[in-house]
C-alpha positions in Angstrom: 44.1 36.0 123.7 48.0 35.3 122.6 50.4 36.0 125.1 52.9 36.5 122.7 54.4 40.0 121.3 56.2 41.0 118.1 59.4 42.8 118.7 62.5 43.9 116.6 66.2 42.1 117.8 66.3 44.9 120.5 63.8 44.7 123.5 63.2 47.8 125.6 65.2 48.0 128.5 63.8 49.4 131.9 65.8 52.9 131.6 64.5 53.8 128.1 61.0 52.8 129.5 61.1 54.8 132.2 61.9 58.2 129.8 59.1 57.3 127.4 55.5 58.9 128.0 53.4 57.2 129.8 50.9 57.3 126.7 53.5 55.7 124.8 54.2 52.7 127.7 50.3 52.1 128.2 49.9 51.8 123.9 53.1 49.1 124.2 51.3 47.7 127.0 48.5 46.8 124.6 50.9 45.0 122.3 49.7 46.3 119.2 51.1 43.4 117.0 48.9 40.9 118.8 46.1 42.4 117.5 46.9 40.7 114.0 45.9 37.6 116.0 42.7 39.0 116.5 42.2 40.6 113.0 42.7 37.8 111.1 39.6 35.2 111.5 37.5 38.1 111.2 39.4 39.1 107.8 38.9 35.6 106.8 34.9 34.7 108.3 34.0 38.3 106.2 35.7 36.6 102.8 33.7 33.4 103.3 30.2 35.4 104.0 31.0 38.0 101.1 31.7 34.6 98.6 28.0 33.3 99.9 26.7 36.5 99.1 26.8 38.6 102.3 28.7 41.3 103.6 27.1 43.8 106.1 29.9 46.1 106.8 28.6 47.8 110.1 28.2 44.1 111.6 31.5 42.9 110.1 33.2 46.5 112.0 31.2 45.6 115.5 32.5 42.2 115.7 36.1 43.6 114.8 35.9 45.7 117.9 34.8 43.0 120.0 37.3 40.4 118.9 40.2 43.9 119.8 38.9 44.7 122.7 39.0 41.0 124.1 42.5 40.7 122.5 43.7 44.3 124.8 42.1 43.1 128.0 43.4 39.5 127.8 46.9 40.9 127.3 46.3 43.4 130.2 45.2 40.8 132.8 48.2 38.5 131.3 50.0 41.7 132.4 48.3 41.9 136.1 48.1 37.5 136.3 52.0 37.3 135.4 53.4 39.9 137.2 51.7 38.6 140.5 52.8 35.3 140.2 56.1 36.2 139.7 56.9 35.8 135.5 58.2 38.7 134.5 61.2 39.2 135.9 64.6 41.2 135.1 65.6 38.1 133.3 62.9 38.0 130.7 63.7 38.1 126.7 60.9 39.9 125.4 59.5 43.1 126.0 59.1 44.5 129.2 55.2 44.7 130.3 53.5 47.8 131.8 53.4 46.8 135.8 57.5 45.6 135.8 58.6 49.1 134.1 56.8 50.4 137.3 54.9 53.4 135.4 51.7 51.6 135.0 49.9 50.9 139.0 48.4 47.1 139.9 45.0 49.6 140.0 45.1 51.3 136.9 46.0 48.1 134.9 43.1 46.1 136.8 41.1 48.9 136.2 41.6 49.1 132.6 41.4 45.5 132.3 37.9 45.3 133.6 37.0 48.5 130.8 38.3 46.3 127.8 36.1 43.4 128.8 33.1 46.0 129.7 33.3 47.7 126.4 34.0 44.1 124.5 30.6 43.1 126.6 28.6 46.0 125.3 29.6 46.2 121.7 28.6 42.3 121.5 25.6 43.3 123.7 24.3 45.1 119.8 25.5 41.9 118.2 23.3 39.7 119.8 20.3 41.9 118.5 21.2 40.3 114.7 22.7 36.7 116.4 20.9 35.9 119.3 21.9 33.4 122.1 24.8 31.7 120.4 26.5 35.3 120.9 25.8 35.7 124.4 27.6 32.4 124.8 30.3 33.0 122.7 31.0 36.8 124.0 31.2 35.3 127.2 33.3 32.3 126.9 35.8 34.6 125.2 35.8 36.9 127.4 35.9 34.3 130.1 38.7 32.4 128.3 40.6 35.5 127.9 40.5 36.0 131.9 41.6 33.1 133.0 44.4 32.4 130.2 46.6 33.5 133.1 44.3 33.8 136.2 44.8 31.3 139.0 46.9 28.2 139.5 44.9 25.9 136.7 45.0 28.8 134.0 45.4 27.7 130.7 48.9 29.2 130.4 50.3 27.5 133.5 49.4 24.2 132.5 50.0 23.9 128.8 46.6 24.0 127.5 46.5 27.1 125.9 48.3 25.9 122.6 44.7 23.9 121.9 42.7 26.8 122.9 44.6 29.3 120.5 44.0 26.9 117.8 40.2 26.9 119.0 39.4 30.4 119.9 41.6 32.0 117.2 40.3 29.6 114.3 37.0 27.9 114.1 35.6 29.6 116.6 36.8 33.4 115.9 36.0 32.5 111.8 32.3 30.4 112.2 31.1 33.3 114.3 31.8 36.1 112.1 30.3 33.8 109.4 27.3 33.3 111.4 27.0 36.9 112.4 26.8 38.2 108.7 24.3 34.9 108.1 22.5 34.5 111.0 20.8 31.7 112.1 21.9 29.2 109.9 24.6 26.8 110.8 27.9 26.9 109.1 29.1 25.0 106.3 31.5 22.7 106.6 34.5 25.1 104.8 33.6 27.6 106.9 35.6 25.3 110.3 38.3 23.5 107.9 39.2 26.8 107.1 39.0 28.7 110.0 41.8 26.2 111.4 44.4 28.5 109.3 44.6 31.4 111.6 44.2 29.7 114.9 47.2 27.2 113.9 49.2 30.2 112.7 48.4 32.0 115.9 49.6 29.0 117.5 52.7 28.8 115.7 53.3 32.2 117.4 52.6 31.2 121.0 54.8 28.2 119.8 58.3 30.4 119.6 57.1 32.7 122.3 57.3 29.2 124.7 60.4 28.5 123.3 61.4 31.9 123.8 60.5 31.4 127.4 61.5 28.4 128.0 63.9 28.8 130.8 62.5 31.5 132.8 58.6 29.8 132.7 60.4 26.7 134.0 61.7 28.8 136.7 58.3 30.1 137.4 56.3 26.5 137.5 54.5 27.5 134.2 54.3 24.3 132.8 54.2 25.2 129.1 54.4 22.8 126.1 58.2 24.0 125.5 58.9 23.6 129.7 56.6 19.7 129.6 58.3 18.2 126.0 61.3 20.4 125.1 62.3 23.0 123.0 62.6 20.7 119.6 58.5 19.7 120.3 58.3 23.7 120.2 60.4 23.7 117.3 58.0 21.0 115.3 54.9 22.5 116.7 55.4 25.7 114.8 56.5 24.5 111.2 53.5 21.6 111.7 50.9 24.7 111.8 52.2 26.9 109.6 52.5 23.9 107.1 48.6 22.9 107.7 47.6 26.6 107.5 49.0 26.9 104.2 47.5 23.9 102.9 43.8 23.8 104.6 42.2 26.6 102.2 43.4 25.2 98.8 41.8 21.7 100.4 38.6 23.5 101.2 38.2 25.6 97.8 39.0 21.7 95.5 36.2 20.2 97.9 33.9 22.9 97.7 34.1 22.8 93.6 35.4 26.6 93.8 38.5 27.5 91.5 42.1 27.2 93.3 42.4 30.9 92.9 43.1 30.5 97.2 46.4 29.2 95.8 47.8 33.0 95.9 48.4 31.8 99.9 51.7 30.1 98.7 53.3 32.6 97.9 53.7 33.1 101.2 55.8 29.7 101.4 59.6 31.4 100.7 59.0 33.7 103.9 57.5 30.1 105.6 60.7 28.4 104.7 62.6 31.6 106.2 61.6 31.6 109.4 61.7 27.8 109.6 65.4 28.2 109.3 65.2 30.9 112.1 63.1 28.7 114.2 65.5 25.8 114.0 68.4 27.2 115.9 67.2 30.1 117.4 67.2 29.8 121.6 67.2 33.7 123.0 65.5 36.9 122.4 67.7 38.1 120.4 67.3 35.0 118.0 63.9 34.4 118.3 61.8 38.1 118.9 62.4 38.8 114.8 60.6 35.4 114.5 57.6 36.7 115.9 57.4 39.8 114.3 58.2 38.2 110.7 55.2 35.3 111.8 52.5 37.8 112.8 53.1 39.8 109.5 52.3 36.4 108.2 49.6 35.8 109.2 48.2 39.4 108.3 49.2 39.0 105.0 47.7 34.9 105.2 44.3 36.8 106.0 44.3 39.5 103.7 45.8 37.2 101.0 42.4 34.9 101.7 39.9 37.9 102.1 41.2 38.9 98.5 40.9 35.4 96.9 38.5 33.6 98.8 35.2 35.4 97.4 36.1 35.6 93.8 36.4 31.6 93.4 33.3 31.1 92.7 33.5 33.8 89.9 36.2 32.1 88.4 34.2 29.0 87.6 31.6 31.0 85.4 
């Protein structure tokens, strides 16, 4: 549910779109890069579960899915929501979306909007089998949340609330319920939400830049983003104060929870931190600011996978 995407220094311009398949423009479309967004609190509730003893593959793999399919169909109704209300324009610095190349339809893209959220609906439809209730809610709330990130005048990209609901959704939330779903019916522990903060600030981070990216054309547009309401340095701050608290929420969770400080392995990720800290600090266009992305969402893949590889084996290390 990030309306963010992960390009190289060159975005796609509208003739070399127009000559590309249209296989090829609907798979863009999709923004694969996003999808790290929705990989990693999965990666990371799987690690906790498997370090409490759990690890039911075929559940873990069905609430992948889900969290992939709400990811596509939120950023194909950003697609539809955005191009009717007039965002993306000639003028806009990152990629260009399916409906403003012109070789996607307003119908097709509704169309296969709907089918993401329909197929995200069914596959949690077999979840609820092992969760119960508390996955109904959840499946629909995302699914929900993902609608109407840019649906309608009040939608939580127009008015600036969607930094607190990335942090949400892509973090406790996204983490405690694959944790539940591999240990159902049992509430949580508390490690389980201090660390599922990590990926949803991260992912934050990212929709951070992106709105700084933005800025000028969103103000343009009335979307009232943090980056349009407080300025590009509050942007700026915003994304090294996440990436800073994701880096050091784990190691605080494994030292409280009596597990070894293996989790520690996450700073190595700090030099590339520090790196695109100095890109962040300057950086005002596309051209500046799309690497940024890229190099943050391969962060937080390799954050996730870095955890999923530590996280279980602290305990061992006590022993």
């Amino acid at each position: 549910m990030v309306d963010t995407e992960f390009m190289s220094d060159t975005t796609v311009n509208g003739t070399e779109m127009t000559m590309r398949p249209v296989w090829k423009v609907w798979l863009e479309t999709t923004r694969p890069k996003t999808l790290f967004a929705a990989l990693a609190p999965v990666l990371m509730g799987g690690a906790l579960a498997r370090a409490d003893g759990v690890f039911d593959v075929p559940v873990w793999l069905a609430t992948l899915s889900v969290a992939v399919l709400i990811q596509i169909g939120t950023n194909f109704c950003n697609d539809v929501y955005d191009h009717r209300q007039g965002a993306d324009t000639d003028k806009r610095e990152g990629p260009r979306r399916g409906l403003q190349t012109g070789r996607i339809s307003h119908r097709a893209m509704v169309t296969a909007t709907a089918a993401m959220f329909g197929l995200a609906a069914g596959v949690s439809l077999l979840l609820v089998q092992r969760g119960g209730m508390p996955i109904v809610w959840l499946a629909v709330a995302s699914i929900f949340s993902g609608i109407f990130y840019t649906a309608g005048r009040y939608s939580l990209a127009y008015t600036g609330l969607a930094d607190l609901f990335v942090i949400v959704f892509f973090g406790p939330v996204a983490v405690a319920g694959t944790y539940y779903l591999q240990l159902p019916f049992g509430w949580p522990p508390p490690e389980v939400f201090v660390v599922g903060l990590g990926p949803g600030l991260i992912a934050t981070s990212l929709l951070a830049v992106n709105n700084l990216r933005d800025v000028d054309e969103d103000r343009g547009n009335n979307k009232k983003t943090l980056s349009v309401r407080f300025g590009r340095e509050f942007s700026r701050r915003e994304y090294r104060i996440c990436m800073v608290l994701a880096l050091l929420l784990p190691p605080l969770a494994a030292a409280y929870t009596g597990r070894s400080l293996l989790v520690f392995a996450l700073w190595v990720l700090i030099p590339e931190a520090r790196k695109l800290f100095e890109r962040v600090k300057t950086g005002t266009t596309g051209k500046d600011l799309n690497p940024v992305l890229g190099g943050t969402g391969r962060f937080l893949f390799q954050y996730a996978l870095l955890f999923f590889v530590t996280w279980p084996h602290c305990a061992l290390c006590l022993m």
